[in-house]
N, C-alpha and C positions, 0 to 999 in steps of 0.2 A: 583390443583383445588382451594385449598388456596387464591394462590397466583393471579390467575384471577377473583374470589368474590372481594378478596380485589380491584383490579385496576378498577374492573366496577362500585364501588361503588364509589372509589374516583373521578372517572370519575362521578357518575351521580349525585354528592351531587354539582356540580358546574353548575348542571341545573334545580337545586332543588329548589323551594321555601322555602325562609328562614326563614319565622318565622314557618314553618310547621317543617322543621328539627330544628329549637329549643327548639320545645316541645319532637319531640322524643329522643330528647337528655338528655331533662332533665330526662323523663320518665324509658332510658335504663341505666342513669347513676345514677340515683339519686341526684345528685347537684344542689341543687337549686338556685348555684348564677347567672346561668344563664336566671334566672326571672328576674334579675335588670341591672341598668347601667353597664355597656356601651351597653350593649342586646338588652334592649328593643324594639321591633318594633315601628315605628310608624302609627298610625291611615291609611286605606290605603282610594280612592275614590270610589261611587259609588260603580260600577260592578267588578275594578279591581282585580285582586288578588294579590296585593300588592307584587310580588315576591321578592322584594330585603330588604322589609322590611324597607325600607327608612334607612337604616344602610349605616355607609360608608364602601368602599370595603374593609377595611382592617377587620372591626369587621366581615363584612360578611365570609370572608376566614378563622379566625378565628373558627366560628362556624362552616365553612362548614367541617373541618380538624377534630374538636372535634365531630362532629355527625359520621364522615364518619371511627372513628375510634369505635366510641362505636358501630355502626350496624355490624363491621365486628365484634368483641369480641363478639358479641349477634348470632350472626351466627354460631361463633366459640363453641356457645355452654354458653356463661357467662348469666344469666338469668338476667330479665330486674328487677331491682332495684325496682322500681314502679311499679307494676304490677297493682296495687288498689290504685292508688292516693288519693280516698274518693272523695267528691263531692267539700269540700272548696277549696283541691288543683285545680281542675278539671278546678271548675270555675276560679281560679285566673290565672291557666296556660292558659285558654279560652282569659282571658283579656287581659293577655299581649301578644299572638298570632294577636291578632285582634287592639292592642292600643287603647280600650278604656274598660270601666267597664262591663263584662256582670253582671246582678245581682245575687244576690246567686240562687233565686228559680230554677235558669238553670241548677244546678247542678244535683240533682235526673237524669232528663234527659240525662246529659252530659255523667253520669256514666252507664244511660245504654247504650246510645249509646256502648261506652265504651266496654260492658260488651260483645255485641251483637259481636264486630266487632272483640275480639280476643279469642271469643269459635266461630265464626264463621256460629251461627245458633241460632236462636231463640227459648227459652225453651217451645216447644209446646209437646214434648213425654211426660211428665208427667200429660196431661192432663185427667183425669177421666169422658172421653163422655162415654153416657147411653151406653150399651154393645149394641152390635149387628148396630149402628147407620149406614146409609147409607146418603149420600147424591148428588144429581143435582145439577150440576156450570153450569149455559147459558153461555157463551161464550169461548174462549179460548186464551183472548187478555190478557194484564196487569193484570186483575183484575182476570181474569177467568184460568190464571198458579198460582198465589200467591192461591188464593183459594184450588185447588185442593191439591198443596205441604204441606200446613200447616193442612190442613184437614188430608188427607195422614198419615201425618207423627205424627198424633193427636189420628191413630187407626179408619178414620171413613173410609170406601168404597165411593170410588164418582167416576162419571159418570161423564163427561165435553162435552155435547153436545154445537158444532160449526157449522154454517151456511156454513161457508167460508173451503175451502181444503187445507188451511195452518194456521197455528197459528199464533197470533199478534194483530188481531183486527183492529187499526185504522192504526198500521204502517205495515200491509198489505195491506191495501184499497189505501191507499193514497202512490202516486206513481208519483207526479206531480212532475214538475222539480226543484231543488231545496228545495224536501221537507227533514225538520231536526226537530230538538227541539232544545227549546229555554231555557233550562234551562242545564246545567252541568251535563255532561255524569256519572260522577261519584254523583250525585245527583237524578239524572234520572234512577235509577238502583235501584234492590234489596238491602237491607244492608245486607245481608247474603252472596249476591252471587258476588264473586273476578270477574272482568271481565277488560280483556285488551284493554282500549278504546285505538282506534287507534288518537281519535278528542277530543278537549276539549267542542266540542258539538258536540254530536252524529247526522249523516246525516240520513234518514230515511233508505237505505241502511244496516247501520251497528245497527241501535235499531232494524230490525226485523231479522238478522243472532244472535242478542244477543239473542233474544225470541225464536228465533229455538233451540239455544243454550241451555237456560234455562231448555227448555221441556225437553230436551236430558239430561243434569244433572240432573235433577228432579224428571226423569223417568216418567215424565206422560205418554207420547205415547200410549201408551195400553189404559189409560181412559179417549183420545179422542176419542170421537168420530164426525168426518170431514164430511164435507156438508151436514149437517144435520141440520134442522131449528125445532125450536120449535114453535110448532101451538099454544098451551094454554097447563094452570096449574093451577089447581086446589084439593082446600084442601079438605080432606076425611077424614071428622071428624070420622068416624066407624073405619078407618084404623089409625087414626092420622098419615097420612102422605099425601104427596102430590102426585096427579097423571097430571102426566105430558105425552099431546101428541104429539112426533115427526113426521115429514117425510125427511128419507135418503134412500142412495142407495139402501134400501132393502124395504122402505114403507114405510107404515104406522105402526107407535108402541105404546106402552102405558108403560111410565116408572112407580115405583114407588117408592118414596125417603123419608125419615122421615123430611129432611131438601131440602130446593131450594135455592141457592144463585144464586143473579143476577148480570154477569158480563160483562153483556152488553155493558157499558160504555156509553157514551153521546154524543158523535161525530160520530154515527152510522147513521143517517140519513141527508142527503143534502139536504140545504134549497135553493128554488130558487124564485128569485124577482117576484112579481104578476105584471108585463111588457106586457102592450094589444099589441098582434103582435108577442108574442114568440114562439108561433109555426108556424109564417111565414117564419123566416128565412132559408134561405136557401142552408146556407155555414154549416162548419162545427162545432159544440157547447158544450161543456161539464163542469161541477162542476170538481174543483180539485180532488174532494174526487173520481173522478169515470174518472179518466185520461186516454184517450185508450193505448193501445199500438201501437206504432209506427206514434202517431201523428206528423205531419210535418210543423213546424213551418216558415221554408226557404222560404224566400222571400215573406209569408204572411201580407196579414195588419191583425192587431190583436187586437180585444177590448176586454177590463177586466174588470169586473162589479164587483166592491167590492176591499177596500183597508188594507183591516186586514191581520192576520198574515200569512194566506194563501198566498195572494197577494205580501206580503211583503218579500218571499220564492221566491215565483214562476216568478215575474217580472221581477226582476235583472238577472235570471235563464236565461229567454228566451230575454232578450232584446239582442238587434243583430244578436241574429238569425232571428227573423219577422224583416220585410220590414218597419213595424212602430205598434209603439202600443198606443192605446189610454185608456187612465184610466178612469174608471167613480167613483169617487169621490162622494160618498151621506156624510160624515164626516171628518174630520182628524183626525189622532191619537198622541197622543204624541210615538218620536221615541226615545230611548236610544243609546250611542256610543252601538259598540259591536265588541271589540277590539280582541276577539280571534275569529274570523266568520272564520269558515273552516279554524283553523290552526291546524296542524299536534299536537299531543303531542310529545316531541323529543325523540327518544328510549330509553335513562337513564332514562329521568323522567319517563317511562312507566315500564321501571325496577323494580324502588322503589316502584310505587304503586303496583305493581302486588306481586312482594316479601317481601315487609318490611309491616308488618299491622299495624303497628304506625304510617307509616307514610300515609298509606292510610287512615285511619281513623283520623288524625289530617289536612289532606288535607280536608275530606269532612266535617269534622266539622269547619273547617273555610266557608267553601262553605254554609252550611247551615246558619251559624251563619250571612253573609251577605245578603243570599237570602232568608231569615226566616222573624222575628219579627221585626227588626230593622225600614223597612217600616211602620207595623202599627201602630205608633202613626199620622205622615203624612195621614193616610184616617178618622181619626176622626175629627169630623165637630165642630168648634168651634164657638157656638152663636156669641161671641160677636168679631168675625171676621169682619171687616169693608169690607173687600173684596170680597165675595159673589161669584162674577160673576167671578172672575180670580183664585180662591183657596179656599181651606178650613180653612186653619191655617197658622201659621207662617213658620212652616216647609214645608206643600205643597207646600207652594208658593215660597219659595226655588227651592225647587225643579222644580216649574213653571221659575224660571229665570233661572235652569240649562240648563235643555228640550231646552228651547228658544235660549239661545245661541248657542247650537248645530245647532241647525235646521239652526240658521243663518248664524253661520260659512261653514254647507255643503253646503248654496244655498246663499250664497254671490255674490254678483253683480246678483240675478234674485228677486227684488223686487215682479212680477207678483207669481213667485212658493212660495214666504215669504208668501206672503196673504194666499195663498189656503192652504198649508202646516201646518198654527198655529190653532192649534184645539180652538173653544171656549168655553173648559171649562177646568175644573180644572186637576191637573196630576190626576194619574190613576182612575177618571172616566169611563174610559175604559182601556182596559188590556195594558199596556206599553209595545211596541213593539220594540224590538232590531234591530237594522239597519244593514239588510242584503246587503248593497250596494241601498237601496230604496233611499233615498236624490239623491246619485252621478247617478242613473238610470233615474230620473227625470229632469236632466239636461240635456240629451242626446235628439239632433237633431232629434229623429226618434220616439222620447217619447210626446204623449202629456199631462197633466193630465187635464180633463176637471170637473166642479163643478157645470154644468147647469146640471138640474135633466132631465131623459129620458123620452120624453112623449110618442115614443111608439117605438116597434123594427120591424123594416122593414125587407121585404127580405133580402135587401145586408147593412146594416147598423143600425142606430139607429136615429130616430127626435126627439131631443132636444125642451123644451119647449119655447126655445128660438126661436124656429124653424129654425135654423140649423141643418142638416142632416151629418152626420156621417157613414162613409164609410168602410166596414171590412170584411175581406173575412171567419174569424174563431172569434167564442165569446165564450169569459173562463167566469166561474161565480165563485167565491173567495167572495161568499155571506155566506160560514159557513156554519152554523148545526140548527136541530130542538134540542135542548138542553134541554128545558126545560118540555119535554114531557117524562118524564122517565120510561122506560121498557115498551115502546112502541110500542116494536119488537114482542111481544106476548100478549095476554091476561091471565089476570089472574085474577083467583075468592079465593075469601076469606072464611071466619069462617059462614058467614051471608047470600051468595050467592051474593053479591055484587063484582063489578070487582074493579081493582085499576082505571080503567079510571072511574067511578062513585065515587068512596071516593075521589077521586083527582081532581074532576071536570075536568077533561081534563087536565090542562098545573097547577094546584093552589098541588103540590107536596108537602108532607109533611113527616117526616121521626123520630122519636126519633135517636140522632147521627148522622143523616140520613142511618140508618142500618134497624131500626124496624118497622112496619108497625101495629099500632092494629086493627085486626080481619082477619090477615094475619100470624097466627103461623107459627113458625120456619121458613119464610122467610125471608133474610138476602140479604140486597141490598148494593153489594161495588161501590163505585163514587155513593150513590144514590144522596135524596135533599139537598144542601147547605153542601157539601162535596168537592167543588173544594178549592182549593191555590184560594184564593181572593186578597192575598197581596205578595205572595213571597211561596218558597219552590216547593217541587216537591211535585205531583199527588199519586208517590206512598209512600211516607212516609203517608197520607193522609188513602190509602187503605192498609196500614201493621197495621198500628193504629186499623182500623177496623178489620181486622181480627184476630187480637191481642183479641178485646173484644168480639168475636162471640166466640174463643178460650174458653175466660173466660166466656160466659156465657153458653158453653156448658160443663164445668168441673164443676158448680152450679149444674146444670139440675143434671149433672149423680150422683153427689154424695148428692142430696136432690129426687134419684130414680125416678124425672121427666122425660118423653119424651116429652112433648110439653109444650113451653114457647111463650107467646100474649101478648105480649108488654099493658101495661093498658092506656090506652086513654086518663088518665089527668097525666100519665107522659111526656106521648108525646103533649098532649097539653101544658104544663107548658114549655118545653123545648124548642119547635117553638115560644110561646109566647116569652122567652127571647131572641132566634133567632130574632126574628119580630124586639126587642127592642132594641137588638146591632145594628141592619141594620138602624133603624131610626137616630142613630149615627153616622153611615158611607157614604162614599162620594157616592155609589150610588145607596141612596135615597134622595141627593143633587138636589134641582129641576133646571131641564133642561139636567140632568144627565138620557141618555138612551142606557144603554146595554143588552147584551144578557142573563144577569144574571137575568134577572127582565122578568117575565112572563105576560102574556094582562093584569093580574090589578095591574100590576107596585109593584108586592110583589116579592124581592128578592129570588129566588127561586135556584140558582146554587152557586154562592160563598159561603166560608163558613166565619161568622164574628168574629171566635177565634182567639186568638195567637195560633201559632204551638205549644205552651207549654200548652196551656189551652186543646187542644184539647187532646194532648198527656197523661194527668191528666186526661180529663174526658172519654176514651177509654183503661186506663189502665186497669180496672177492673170491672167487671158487676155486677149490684148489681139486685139476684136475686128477690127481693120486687118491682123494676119495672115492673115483670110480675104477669101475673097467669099464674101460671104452673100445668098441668097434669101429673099423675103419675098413674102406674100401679096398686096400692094399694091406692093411697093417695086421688081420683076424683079432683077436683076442690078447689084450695087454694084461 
């Protein structure tokens, strides 16, 4: 048994990335001289993951020899040296993983990372919630398994009422060809929960068998409850709690919960283009998010309306299978390389991450650490930028000469697709989309992308304002989501008898953290306003943050003998005001800058304008003074 540990490992440390096995070298050895010369990594690009560490092969063999000896003695039972680095180490070993400075403040972070990844679960049992607490999760996708387990496992009862007859949420809804994510499977994950990606970016496929998966490790099952939609909810000040009315297989019900978290998510409703003539057509039509089964793309013409990340999935998917396909183009996006697009992870490396948790945790902390903070400096607007129209700053515009040379190199010798293809505005003005095979899909014979706007859709095609008519037997719509209308899926009444679509005016969403609503006690919104990755990282570090500080501000409550806590109205005003104020800073409230982040009166409403660290800082810990809270003895603080 020995003796085959040892060979798979030696075996897999020569598939391994090497500055990730140089940290847990130093980690299980304690030697720190492999922080300096001749070690060091060098700086890697972009998205890369620098696997070789810009080392030459001989240093690289070297370390791989010395790691692949200290995991087996670590196996064998030798305990790891550095167990607690402390935070200076943390961050220096961060540094020279990555070849360049991280700053110290990263450290607290780093260690808990750290701390999370080799106890394996998040300290939420020792949380002191009011005794007896029960609580309602809406959904039972990403936000609405993370809710339920941390609650769970916190001592509260929860109910998880889901619309849908399977769990997942959006990566059960969307089913269109080619649908995946776009950020790092091992980023894209619980940080609690070990999982054997088969991809270095997870296909839509294997992220909702992982969400099956989850529930079944989790043990929620029992406190779903499937195809069950929630009608409204609303709060009972006599009862202080919420009462909540379903209808599922059995009818109509009336729950009722001390607490309601909504985990609805945002990509739950399909937006489709206001097009005179759209319900003339005649052929066959559908939104990605609502794909039939068994549609038949062979030997169809095919038109696509909308070029975002949907499109950018789902194009390259079905080209050659349709007879031809035509693009409708209303913008361009800036496209990134995307050098591991449906590559296998190779079985040793899937070894190490699955069994070694140094090295899976110093894998994803490389991963974060590129797809984190390192972007936002590039989205801050710099007055005195001469360049206005092409970038924000010095480093946007870098990265505007990077974008551009790509774009050139995949569509070299087609001058006409260089035009249509270069977006006119600044890089991630709109969300940077990784090149699924889109550029090389675009050049195919049988591809058109057209950039005249649609004046109306005809039976068997579409008229162009050019008046050019356009001819297609099946039209996809890859136009996106109602995003910015949050918890939309139900109604719900507050403290005042007022709904959220009335404090919200409709689509103008506002959130303290985006978690707290005042005059909507004890309801708690994960993904609510201005809670997305705006610049980099993944969605659910995002919603762990949050539930992290619903954690903490319901251990406040019980041990200050509160049950109900209402966010105060000029904390959360104070907090969207300096929201409002970072965003008049960032690139898009840049004018000419229009995405989906920005709601009818152009107030950033979906991204969020922190660093991952900042966020991370201000969701550690709930500071009971932001609410009033009621208690059974205490009335009204």
């Amino acid at each position: 048994m020995r003796e085959a540990f040892a060979a798979t490992v030696r075996a897999a440390v020569r598939d391994a990335n090497v500055p990730t096995l140089l940290m847990v070298l130093v980690q299980l050895t304690g030697d720190r001289r492999w922080l300096e010369a001749p070690y060091r990594p060098t700086r890697g690009r972009g998205l890369d993951e620098n696997d070789t560490g810009g080392l030459p092969e001989p240093v690289r063999d070297e370390i791989r020899a010395a790691a692949a000896d200290a995991i087996i003695a670590w196996h064998h039972g030798k305990p790891v040296a550095l167990p607690d680095p402390g935070e200076d180490l943390l961050t220096r070993m961060l540094s020279v993983a990555m070849g360049e400075a991280i700053p110290a403040e990263y450290g607290p972070m780093v260690a808990d990372d750290l701390a999370i990844a080799m106890r394996g679960e998040d300290p939420v049992r020792d949380t002191a919630v009011p005794d007896g607490f029960t609580a309602i999760v809406v959904g039972a996708g990403i936000s609405g398994l993370l809710a339920a387990h941390r609650l769970g496992a916190a001592g509260v009862e929860c109910t998880v009422v889901e619309k849908d007859d399977h769990v997942g949420g959006t990566w059960w809804h969307n089913r269109y060809p080619g649908c995946g994510v776009d950020v790092p499977s091992h980023l894209y994950s619980y940080s609690s929960v070990v999982a054997d990606w088969p991809r270095y970016y997870a296909s839509r496929d294997q992220l909702h068998d992982y969400l099956e998966e989850v529930a079944d490790r989790w043990q929620l099952r029992d406190r779903i409850r499937l195809s069950t939609v929630v009608l409204s909810a609303a709060w009972d000040e006599a009862a202080r709690a919420w009462t909540v009315e379903i209808d599922g297989p059995e009818g109509r019900e009336t729950l009722q919960a001390n607490i309601l978290i909504s985990g609805v998510g945002a990509f739950g409703t399909p937006k489709l283009p206001d097009l005179p003539g759209l319900a003339d057509f005649a052929g066959e039509s559908c939104h990605t998010a609502q794909w039939p089964e068994g549609l038949d793309l062979a030997g169809k013409r095919v038109g696509v309306i909308g070029n975002g990340a949907s499109a950018m999935q789902a194009v390259p998917a079905i080209a050659g299978t349709a007879a031809s396909l035509t693009l409708f183009q209303r913008s361009a996006h800036w496209v990134a390389p995307f050098e591991k697009f449906q590559q296998d992870i190779p079985a040793p490396v899937r070894f190490l991450l699955r069994e070694v948790p140094l090295y899976r945790f110093w894998y994803r902390e490389r991963l974060a650490w590129v797809l984190n903070d390192t972007l936002y400096e590039s989205l801050q607007r710099d007055p005195d930028w001469p360049h206005p129209e092409r970038s924000i700053n010095a480093i946007n515009d870098g990265h505007r000469r990077f974008f551009t040379r790509y774009l050139e190199s995949e569509l070299a010798g087609r001058p006409d697709l260089i035009e249509k293809a270069t977006p006119d505005y600044p890089p991630f003005g709109k969300r940077i989309l990784l090149d699924n095979g889109w550029y090389r899909t675009l050049r195919r014979d049988d591809v058109e992308l057209v950039t005249d706007p649609i004046e109306r859709i005809l039976p068997t095609g579409a008229r162009l304002k050019s008046g050019r008519e356009v001819e297609f037997d099946v039209l996809i719509f890859a136009t996106g989501f109602d995003v910015v209308r949050f918890l939309a899926s139900f109604e719900v009444t507050g403290r005042d008898g007022r709904t959220l679509r009335e404090v919200w005016d409709d689509d103008d969403a506002q959130a303290y953290l985006g978690t707290a609503i005042p005059g909507f006690p004890n309801l708690f919104c994960l993904y609510g306003p201005n809670t997305q990755a705006g610049h980099g990282g993944s969605l659910i570090f995002y919603l762990e943050c949050q539930m992290r500080y619903v954690l903490s501000l319901l251990d406040r409550m019980g041990r200050a003998g509160a049950t109900v806590a209402d966010c105060r109205p000029e904390v959360s005003e104070k907090y969207n005001a300096e929201v409002a104020a970072a965003h008049e800073r960032m690139i898009w409230t840049h004018p000419g800058i229009t995405t989906y982040y920005r709601n009818s009166r152009g107030r950033v409403v979906v991204s969020n304008p922190w660093r991952v660290l900042d966020w991370w800082r201000m969701t550690k810990e709930a500071d009971l003074a932001d609410y009033r809270i009621d208690g059974p003895a205490e009335g009204e603080r």
